[in-house]
C-alpha positions in Angstrom: 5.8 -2.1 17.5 5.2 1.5 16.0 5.2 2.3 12.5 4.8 5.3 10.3 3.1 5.1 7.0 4.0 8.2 4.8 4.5 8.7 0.7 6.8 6.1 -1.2 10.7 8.1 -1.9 13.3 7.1 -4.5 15.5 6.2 -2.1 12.8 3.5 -0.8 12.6 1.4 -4.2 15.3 -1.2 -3.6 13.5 -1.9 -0.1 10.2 -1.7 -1.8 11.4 -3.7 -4.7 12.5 -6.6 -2.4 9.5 -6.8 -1.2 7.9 -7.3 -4.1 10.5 -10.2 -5.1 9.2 -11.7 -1.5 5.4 -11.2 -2.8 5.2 -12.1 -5.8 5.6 -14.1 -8.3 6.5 -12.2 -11.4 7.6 -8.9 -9.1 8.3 -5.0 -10.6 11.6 -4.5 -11.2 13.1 -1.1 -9.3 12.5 1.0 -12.2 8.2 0.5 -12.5 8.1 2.0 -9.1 10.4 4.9 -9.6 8.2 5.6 -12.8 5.0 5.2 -10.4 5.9 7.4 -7.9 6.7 10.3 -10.9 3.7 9.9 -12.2 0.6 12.8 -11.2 -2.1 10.5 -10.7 -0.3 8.2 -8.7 0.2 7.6 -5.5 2.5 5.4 -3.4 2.6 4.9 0.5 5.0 2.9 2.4 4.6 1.6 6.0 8.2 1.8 8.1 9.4 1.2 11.5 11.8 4.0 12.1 15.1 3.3 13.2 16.7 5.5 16.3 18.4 8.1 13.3 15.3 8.3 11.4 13.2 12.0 11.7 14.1 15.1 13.5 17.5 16.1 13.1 18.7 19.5 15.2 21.4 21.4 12.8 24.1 20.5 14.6 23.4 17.0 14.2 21.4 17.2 10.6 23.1 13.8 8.4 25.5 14.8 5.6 23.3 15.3 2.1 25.1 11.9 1.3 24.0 9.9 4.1 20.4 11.2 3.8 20.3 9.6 0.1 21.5 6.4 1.2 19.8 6.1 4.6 20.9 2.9 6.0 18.3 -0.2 6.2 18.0 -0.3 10.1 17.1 3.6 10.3 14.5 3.1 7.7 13.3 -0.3 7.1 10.0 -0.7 4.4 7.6 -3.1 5.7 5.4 -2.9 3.3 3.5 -1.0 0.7 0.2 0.3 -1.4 0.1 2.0 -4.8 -3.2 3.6 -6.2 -4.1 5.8 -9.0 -6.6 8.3 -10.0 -7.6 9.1 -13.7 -10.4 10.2 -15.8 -12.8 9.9 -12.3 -11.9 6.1 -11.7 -9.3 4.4 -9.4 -6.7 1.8 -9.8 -5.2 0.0 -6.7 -1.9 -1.7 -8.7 -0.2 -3.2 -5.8 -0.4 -3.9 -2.0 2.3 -5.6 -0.5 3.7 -6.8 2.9 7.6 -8.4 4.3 6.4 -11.8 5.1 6.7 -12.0 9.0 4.3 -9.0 9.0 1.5 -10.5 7.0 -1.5 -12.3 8.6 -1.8 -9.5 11.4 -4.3 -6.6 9.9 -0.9 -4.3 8.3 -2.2 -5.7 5.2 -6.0 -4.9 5.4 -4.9 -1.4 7.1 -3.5 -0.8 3.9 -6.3 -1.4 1.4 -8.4 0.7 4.0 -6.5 3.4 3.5 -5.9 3.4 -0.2 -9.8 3.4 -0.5 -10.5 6.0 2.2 -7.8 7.7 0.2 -10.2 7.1 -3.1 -13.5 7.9 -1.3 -11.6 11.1 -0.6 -10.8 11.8 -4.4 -14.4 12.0 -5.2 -13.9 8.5 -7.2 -16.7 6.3 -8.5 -15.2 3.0 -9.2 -12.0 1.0 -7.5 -10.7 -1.8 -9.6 -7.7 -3.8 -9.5 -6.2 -6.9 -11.1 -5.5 -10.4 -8.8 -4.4 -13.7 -9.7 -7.0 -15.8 -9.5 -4.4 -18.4 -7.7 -4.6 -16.4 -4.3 -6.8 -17.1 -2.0 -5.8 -14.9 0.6 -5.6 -11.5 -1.7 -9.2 -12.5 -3.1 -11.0 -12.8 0.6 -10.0 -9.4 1.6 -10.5 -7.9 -1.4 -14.2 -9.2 -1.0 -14.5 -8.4 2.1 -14.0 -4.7 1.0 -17.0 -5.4 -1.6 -14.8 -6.2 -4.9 -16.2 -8.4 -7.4 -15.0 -10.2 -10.1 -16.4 -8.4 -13.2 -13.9 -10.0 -16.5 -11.3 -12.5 -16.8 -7.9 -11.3 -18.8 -6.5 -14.3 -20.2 -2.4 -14.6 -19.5 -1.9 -11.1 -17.8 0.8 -12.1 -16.2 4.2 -13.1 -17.4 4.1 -16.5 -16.5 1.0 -17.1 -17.9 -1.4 -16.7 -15.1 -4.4 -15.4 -16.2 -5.7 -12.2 -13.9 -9.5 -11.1 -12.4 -10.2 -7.6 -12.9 -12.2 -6.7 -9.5 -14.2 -3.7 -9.1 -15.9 -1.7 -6.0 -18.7 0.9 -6.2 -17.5 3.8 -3.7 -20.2 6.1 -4.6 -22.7 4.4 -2.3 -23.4 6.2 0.8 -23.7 2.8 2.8 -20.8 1.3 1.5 -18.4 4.4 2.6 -20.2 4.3 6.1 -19.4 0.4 6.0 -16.0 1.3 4.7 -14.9 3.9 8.2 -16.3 0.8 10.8 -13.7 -1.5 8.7 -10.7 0.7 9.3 -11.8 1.7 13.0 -12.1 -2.6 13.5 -8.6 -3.0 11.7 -7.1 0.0 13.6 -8.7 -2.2 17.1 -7.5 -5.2 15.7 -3.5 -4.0 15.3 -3.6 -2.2 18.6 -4.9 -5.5 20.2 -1.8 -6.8 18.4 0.7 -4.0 20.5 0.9 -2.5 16.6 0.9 1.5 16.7 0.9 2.9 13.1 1.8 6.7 13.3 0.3 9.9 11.3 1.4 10.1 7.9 3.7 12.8 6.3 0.9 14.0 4.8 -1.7 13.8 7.4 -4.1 11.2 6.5 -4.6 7.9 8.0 
């Protein structure tokens, strides 16, 4: 299976936005992420499979300006996403999120990897993010990238749920040497899974 990750479009919200139904408990609605992706500091990646109509169109064939608004879901299908930020010399990861059937096989942990290499590359001291304190699975990886749990935030989320704020030093030398081995084990660990993700529109893995 190939994918492509490349920067979050308008016309991938709904996809992304279903997504985050699937994940989460008290998900974004559509217009949080179209307000994300506008914003400077922000930035928003999505990981696709391309369908057989998705990419290089010769002029002769080139999709109508109508049909490349509303690309159809089996030419580009979202299978997950990342959103980070970037102000006053600090970063924000707000959300990381996966379709169900492809969780549990590294796409998740690729992400993350390359939101902080992303960070690292920003010249950023400090990562943090908010989890709930409910899942397990979010918290082990997020440790395993060398967040801690520095304050409790008592009923961030709608429901009630209370939220860890987690935090990561980047500035260490060690820790970004320690941060490149992760991404080269997760990149080994997909393409033992037959998973090929593809250069970004941007360039940067």
């Amino acid at each position: 299976m190939r994918f492509v990750l490349r920067s979050m479009e308008p016309g991938d919200v709904p996809q992304v936005a279903a997504i985050d139904r699937l994940a989460f408990p008290t998900p974004w609605p559509p217009s949080a992420f179209r307000s994300e992706i506008a914003r400077d500091c922000a930035t928003y990646l999505v990981l696709h499979n391309p369908g057989p109509g998705d990419g290089h169109s010769t002029a002769e064939t080139a999709p109508s300006w109508f049909s490349r608004l509303f690309r159809v879901q089996e030419d580009r299908r979202v299978e997950g996403y990342v959103g980070f930020r970037v102000q006053d010399g600090r970063g924000h990861i707000t959300t990381i999120a996966l379709r169900p059937d492809w969780r549990g096989q590294g796409l998740g942990e690729y992400l993350l990897a390359v939101a902080l290499s992303r960070l690292v590359s920003s010249n950023v001291s400090t990562v943090t993010l908010e989890m709930r304190p409910s899942n397990e699975i979010a918290y082990r990886l997020y440790a395993k990238y060398g967040f801690r749990v520095i304050h409790l935030r008592r009923k961030y989320y709608r429901d009630g749920e209370d939220a860890w704020v987690m935090a990561v030093d980047l500035s260490d030398e060690a820790y970004r040497r320690r941060l490149g081995e992760r991404r080269r084990a997760v990149l080994k660990r997909l393409d033992d899974e037959h998973i090929e993700v593809g250069q970004s529109s941007d360039g940067d893995l």
